[in-house]
C-alpha positions, 0 to 999 in steps of 0.5 A: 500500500502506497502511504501519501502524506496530506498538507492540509488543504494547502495549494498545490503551489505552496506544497511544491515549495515546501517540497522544493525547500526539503528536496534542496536539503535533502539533495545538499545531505546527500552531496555532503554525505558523498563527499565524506564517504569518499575521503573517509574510504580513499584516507583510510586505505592510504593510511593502511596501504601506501606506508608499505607499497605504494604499488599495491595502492595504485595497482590493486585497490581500483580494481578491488573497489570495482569489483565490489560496486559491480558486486553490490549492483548485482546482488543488492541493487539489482538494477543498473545504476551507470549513467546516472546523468543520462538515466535523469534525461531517459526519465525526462524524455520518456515521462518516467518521472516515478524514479526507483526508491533505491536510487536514493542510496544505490548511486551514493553507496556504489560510487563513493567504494569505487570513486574511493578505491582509486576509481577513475570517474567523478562522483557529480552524475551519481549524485545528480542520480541521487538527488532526482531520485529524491525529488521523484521519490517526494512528489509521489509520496505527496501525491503531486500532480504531474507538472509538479512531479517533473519540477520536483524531479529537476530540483533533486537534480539541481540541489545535487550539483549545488550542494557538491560544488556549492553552487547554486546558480550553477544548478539550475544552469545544469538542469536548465542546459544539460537535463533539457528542463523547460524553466518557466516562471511556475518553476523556477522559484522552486529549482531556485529554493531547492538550490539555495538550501542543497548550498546552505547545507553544503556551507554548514557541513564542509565549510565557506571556502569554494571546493578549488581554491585557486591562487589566481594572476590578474587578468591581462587583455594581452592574453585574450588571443590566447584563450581564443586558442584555448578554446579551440584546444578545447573544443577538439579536445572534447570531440575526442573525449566523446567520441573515444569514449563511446567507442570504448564503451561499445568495444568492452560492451562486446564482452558478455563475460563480467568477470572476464571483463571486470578482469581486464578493465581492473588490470589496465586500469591499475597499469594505468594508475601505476605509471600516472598516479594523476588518474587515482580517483576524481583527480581533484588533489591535483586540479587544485595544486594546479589552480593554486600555482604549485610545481606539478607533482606526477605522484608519489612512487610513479614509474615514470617520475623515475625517469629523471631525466624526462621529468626535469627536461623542460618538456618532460613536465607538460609531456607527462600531463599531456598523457594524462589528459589523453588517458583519462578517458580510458581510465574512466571507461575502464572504471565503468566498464568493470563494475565501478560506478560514476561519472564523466563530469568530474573527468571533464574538470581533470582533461579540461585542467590538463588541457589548460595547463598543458598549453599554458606551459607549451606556450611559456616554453615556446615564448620564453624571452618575448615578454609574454606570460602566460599564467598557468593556473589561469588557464588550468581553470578557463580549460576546466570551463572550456571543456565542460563547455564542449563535452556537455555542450552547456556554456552557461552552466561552464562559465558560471559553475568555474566561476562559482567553484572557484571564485574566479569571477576576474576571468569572466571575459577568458571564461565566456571566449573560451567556452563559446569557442569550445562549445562551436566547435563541438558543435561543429563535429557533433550535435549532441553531449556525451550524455544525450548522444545515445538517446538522440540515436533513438529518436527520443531526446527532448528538446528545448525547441517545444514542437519537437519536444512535445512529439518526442513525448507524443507516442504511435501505439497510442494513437492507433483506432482499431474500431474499423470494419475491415473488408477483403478485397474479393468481398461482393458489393453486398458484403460491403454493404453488411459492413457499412449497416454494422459500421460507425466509421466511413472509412473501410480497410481492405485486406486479404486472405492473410490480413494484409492491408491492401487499400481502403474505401471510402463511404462516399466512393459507394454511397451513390451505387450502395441502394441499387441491389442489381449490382450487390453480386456483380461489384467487388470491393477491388472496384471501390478500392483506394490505394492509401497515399502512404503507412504508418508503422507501428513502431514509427516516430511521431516526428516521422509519423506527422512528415507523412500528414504533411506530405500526403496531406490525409487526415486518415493513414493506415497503420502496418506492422513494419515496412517488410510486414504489411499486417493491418493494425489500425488507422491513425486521425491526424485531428486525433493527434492534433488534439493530444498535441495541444493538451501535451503542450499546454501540460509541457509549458508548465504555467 
């Protein structure tokens, strides 16, 4: 028995409000309970392991923790959990607002062991999981009505990013850009009050201090130029960030075998991890020493800082980091792939660290002598901006969720150059992110554009009338005539002998021969017979299903089972859809 919780005759809009303001809090709870289990897990193994091998740390420990998220999702989830900022966007595009009452601790359990265990992802996309699942999970315990639901449903996830990275405005940013949520004037004081109180929670638990401290050089319009090139590192950098990481997804998907699989993920990503120590965990510890200006530190007991003489070279610093950044995306495929649980956003702040920082050296190297300087940390920080930008294909969340966890509002200018420059190249080689790249492939992503959006939503099956008479297409005049008496339609399907739809007649195309019964035993229903200007498949979008109205310019098509099965199955009305169409966007504006 499903248990609601009344609030005593209060307004619908006064109840989300309320509920908004607990989610906030409850998202906020969950962000700093995130965090915590992660450094409890990651120092705790340090404290226990690294004194004796430092090998065996960097080697073994991720693999051990992936196994055992693998093994906590199969046997005590039993559910996939992966993807946890994709699984949102699935949600929102197929209306499944009622998320999963487990996910309300799955994501945060699982990805805390793996991310803990050296893990190779970020910790935001469960989290954000999490936080939607708390909004979810509020609006059906308090029996809201849809549009509240999926406006709840958006401040769990808002609340998620604000209260990990304190940052409010950054939240709803994110929900707005990369969740495709339509913010309107009925919603937007929600998402506002469910961040603002995810960030208060997150200052009271962890403190004032924004989670990169940086140690920023003023700002120099000399090196505006520069970023401009930043930009466009980072928009080429983002194209092979989504697209390596798709590939390798499909290729590990290859093996059925999760044992095998989580043998050979684990292995790589301990060699990985062993010769570039940057790739333990979310990566964070040296973001920051980036962002605060400090000589880069390629981690204790690395292979390859052994090689002294690359690694006091000039070079050999941003050759070293170079690596990282291009490995990064195999180490954090590798950690999915085997069983952990996480991420790509956090990935996307290290590459975009690495890509900043890479480039601001290669450029000091380069021109050393010419006056320039080109600070480093800077550029650290406008990379993690640019990449975001490119990745997630979401600038505005990028520029201001930098500036916010950062507090590097000087570099505002660099921020919105770099990260629209990134974002248009990205958006040269591929129309979608990394998180709606595979939905879009199905034809049922969301869009900020409402027509689209709204037949996104709209569904074939459900608009499919089988209250027809059909007639075969050797049946006599007066077996036509039977089926016009016992009919309410004025349209008539014909098929054969195997239920094959072979055309239609219409009530009017017999209306004038119907009453002279000389002709009910020499007429057949072929003589009748249209042929229909086009079908419509069963399975078939409504995108491609309204081109058809369009095209052919009927206000009846019929509906088959497939292109190379012609089973008749129904008629679709175009006034039918026309009317569901007004009620969906009238119910998707949310006002």
């Amino acid at each position: 028995m499903k248990t609601k919780f009344s609030f005593l005759g209060l307004q619908e809009k006064t109840k989300l409000l309320i509920l908004a303001f607990l989610v906030g809090i409850c998202s906020g709870l969950a962000a700093v309970l995130l965090h915590t289990l992660i450094y409890l897990i990651k120092d705790g193994l340090s404290a226990a392991v690294m004194p004796f091998s430092s090998a065996l740390f960097y080697l073994v420990l991720p693999g051990i923790g992936m196994l055992i998220s693998a093994l906590m999702v199969k046997y005590l989830v039993r559910d996939n959990i992966g993807h946890g900022v994709t699984k949102v966007l699935v949600a929102v595009t197929k209306k499944e607002w009622s998320i999963k009452p487990h996910n309300l601790w799955s994501s945060l359990l699982t990805s805390s062991v793996t991310i803990g265990f050296g893990g190779s992802v970020g910790a935001e996309a469960p989290i954000v999981y999490t936080g939607a699942a708390i909004g979810s999970n509020f609006s059906r315990w308090c029996g809201m009505s849809y549009s509240s639901a999926t406006i709840l449903l958006g401040c769990g996830a808002a609340g998620a990013i604000s209260g990990i990275f304190k940052a409010p405005l950054a939240g709803v940013l994110f929900t707005l850009e990369v969740l495709l949520f339509n913010i309107s004037m009925t919603s937007i004081m929600p998402v506002l009050f469910s961040t603002v109180s995810a960030t208060v929670v997150s200052y009271i638990f962890t403190g004032m201090e924004p989670p990169f401290e940086c140690d920023l050089t003023p700002f120099s319009m000399v090196n505006m130029p520069f970023y401009l090139i930043l930009g466009l590192f980072c928009g080429l950098v983002s194209v092979y960030f989504l697209r390596t990481t798709l590939k390798l997804e499909d290729l590990l998907s290859r093996c059925r075998n999760q044992y095998l699989k989580w043998a050979f993920c684990a292995v790589s990503l301990g060699v990985l991890i062993l010769l570039f120590p940057p790739l333990f965990g979310e990566g964070y510890d040296s973001l920051i020493s980036f962002l605060k200006g400090s000589s880069p530190d390629p981690g204790e007991g690395a292979i390859v800082s052994g090689l002294t003489g690359l690694m006091t070279s000039n070079w050999g610093i941003p050759l070293f980091f170079l690596l990282v950044m291009v490995l990064k995306v195999f180490a954090m495929t590798f950690t999915n792939a085997g069983g952990g649980v996480g991420g790509t956003f956090g990935p996307t702040l290290f590459v975009g660290a690495m890509a900043g920082f890479v480039l601001a050296r290669s450029l000091n190297l380069v021109l050393a002598g010419s006056g320039l300087s080109f600070p480093e940390q800077n550029f650290v920080l406008v990379g993690m901006a640019g990449l975001m930008a490119g990745v997630m294909q979401a600038p505005m969340t990028a520029i201001f969720l930098i500036a916010e966890i950062t507090g590097g509002y000087d570099l505002f200018l660099p921020l919105i150059l770099t990260s629209t420059v990134s974002f248009g190249i990205m958006r040269f080689f591929e129309h979608y992110s990394i998180y709606s790249k595979r939905i879009a492939a199905t034809g049922e992503l969301l869009t900020h554009n409402n027509d689209q959006a709204v037949l996104t939503l709209l569904k074939t099956e459900s608009f499919i009338e089988n209250d027809f008479t059909p007639v075969q297409i050797d049946a006599t005049m007066r077996d036509m005539v039977k089926a016009i008496s016992a009919s309410r339609r004025s349209i008539f399907p014909v098929i054969d002998s195997k239920n094959r739809f072979q055309g239609y007649v219409a009530l009017d195309d017999v209306r004038k021969v119907m009453f002279d019964t000389s002709l009910y035993d020499t007429k057949h229903v072929f003589n009748f017979m249209q042929t229909a200007p086009d079908y419509i498949y069963q399975d078939e979008k409504m995108e491609s299903v309204m081109k058809k109205f369009e095209l052919t310019g009927a206000w009846n098509l019929p509906v088959v089972k497939s292109p190379e099965d012609r089973t008749y199955v129904g008629f679709i009305s175009k006034s039918k859809i026309f009317s569901s169409y007004r009620e969906e966007l009238k119910e998707l504006s949310l006002d």
